[in-house]
N, C-alpha and C positions, 0 to 999 in steps of 0.2 A: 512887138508881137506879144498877145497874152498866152499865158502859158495854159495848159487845158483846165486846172484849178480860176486860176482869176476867171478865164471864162464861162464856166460852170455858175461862178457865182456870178456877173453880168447878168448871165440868161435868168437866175430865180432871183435877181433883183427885179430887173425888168418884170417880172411877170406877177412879182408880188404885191398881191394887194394890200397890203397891212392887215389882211386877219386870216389868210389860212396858207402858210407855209407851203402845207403838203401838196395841194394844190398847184403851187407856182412851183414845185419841184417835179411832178407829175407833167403841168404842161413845159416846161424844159427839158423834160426826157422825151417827150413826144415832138418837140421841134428839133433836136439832134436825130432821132427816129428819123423823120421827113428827108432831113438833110444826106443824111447815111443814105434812105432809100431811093434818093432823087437823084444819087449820086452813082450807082450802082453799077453802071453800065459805061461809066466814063474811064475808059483804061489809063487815064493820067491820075485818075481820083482815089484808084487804088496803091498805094505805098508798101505793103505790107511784105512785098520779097526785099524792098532795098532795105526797109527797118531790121529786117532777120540778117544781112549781110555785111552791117555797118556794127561797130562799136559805138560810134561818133555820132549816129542817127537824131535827127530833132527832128520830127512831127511838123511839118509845114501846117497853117492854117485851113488851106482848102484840101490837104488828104485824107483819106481813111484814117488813119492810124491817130489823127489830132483830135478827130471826131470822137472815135471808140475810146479815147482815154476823159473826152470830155464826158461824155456819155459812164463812166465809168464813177469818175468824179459827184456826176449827181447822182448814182444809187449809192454811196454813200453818206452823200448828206441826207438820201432817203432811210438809208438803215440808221443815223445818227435820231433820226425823226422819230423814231418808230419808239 
Protein backbone atom coordinates (compact mmCIF):
# COMPACT_ATOMS: atom_id res chain seq x y z
CA UNK A 1 0.00 0.00 0.00
CA UNK A 2 1.33 3.60 -0.84
CA UNK A 3 1.52 5.78 1.78
CA UNK A 4 -0.40 9.26 1.13
CA UNK A 5 3.20 11.05 0.22
CA UNK A 6 4.40 8.22 -2.41
CA UNK A 7 0.89 8.72 -3.82
CA UNK A 8 0.74 12.43 -4.02
CA UNK A 9 3.77 12.06 -6.00
CA UNK A 10 2.31 9.04 -8.54
CA UNK A 11 -0.53 11.39 -9.23
CA UNK A 12 1.94 14.68 -10.33
CA UNK A 13 4.11 12.32 -11.96
CA UNK A 14 1.43 10.97 -13.93
CA UNK A 15 0.07 14.13 -14.83
CA UNK A 16 3.36 15.83 -15.49
CA UNK A 17 4.27 16.99 -18.57
CA UNK A 18 7.87 17.84 -18.54
CA UNK A 19 7.32 21.65 -18.55
CA UNK A 20 4.80 23.07 -16.09
CA UNK A 21 4.86 21.43 -12.51
CA UNK A 22 2.23 23.65 -11.29
CA UNK A 23 0.02 22.43 -13.50
CA UNK A 24 0.20 18.73 -12.85
CA UNK A 25 0.00 19.58 -9.09
CA UNK A 26 -3.20 21.61 -9.76
CA UNK A 27 -4.68 18.76 -11.76
CA UNK A 28 -3.80 16.15 -8.96
CA UNK A 29 -5.62 18.30 -6.49
CA UNK A 30 -8.49 18.34 -8.53
CA UNK A 31 -8.55 14.50 -9.17
CA UNK A 32 -8.26 13.78 -5.27
CA UNK A 33 -11.15 16.78 -5.24
CA UNK A 34 -13.39 14.28 -7.69
CA UNK A 35 -12.49 11.23 -5.67
CA UNK A 36 -13.26 12.95 -2.14
CA UNK A 37 -16.60 14.35 -3.88
CA UNK A 38 -17.61 11.18 -5.52
CA UNK A 39 -17.06 9.50 -2.48
CA UNK A 40 -19.26 11.59 -0.31
CA UNK A 41 -22.27 9.75 0.30
CA UNK A 42 -20.65 6.37 0.83
CA UNK A 43 -20.91 5.78 4.65
CA UNK A 44 -18.14 2.98 4.50
CA UNK A 45 -15.80 5.87 2.55
CA UNK A 46 -16.08 7.85 5.49
CA UNK A 47 -13.31 6.82 8.30
CA UNK A 48 -12.95 9.75 10.16
CA UNK A 49 -14.80 8.61 13.79
CA UNK A 50 -12.64 5.29 13.77
CA UNK A 51 -9.37 7.65 12.91
CA UNK A 52 -10.21 10.01 16.17
CA UNK A 53 -10.69 6.63 18.29
CA UNK A 54 -7.79 4.62 17.44
CA UNK A 55 -4.04 5.43 18.45
CA UNK A 56 -3.02 2.61 15.99
CA UNK A 57 -5.15 4.10 13.06
CA UNK A 58 -3.71 3.67 9.20
CA UNK A 59 -5.71 5.43 6.66
CA UNK A 60 -6.95 2.60 4.26
CA UNK A 61 -6.53 3.42 0.62
CA UNK A 62 -10.26 3.76 -0.50
CA UNK A 63 -11.23 6.09 2.92
CA UNK A 64 -11.71 9.65 3.63
CA UNK A 65 -9.05 10.01 5.86
CA UNK A 66 -6.07 8.54 2.98
CA UNK A 67 -7.61 10.91 0.56
CA UNK A 68 -7.44 14.19 2.86
CA UNK A 69 -3.96 13.46 3.77
CA UNK A 70 -3.20 12.84 0.04
CA UNK A 71 -4.99 15.89 -0.82
CA UNK A 72 -2.90 17.51 1.98
CA UNK A 73 0.38 16.30 0.71
CA UNK A 74 -0.10 17.91 -2.68
CA UNK A 75 -0.79 21.73 -1.31
CA UNK A 76 2.27 21.27 0.04
CA UNK A 77 4.25 20.47 -2.71
CA UNK A 78 1.93 23.41 -4.15
CA UNK A 79 3.22 25.86 -1.24
CA UNK A 80 7.01 24.28 -1.95
CA UNK A 81 6.23 25.57 -5.76
CA UNK A 82 5.17 28.81 -5.11
Amino acid sequence: MMTPQEKSIQLVNALYDGSNIKKAIALAMFVVNEIIESRKDDKHFDDRDFAKSSDYFTPHPMGFTYWKEVKNELFNFKQQEQ
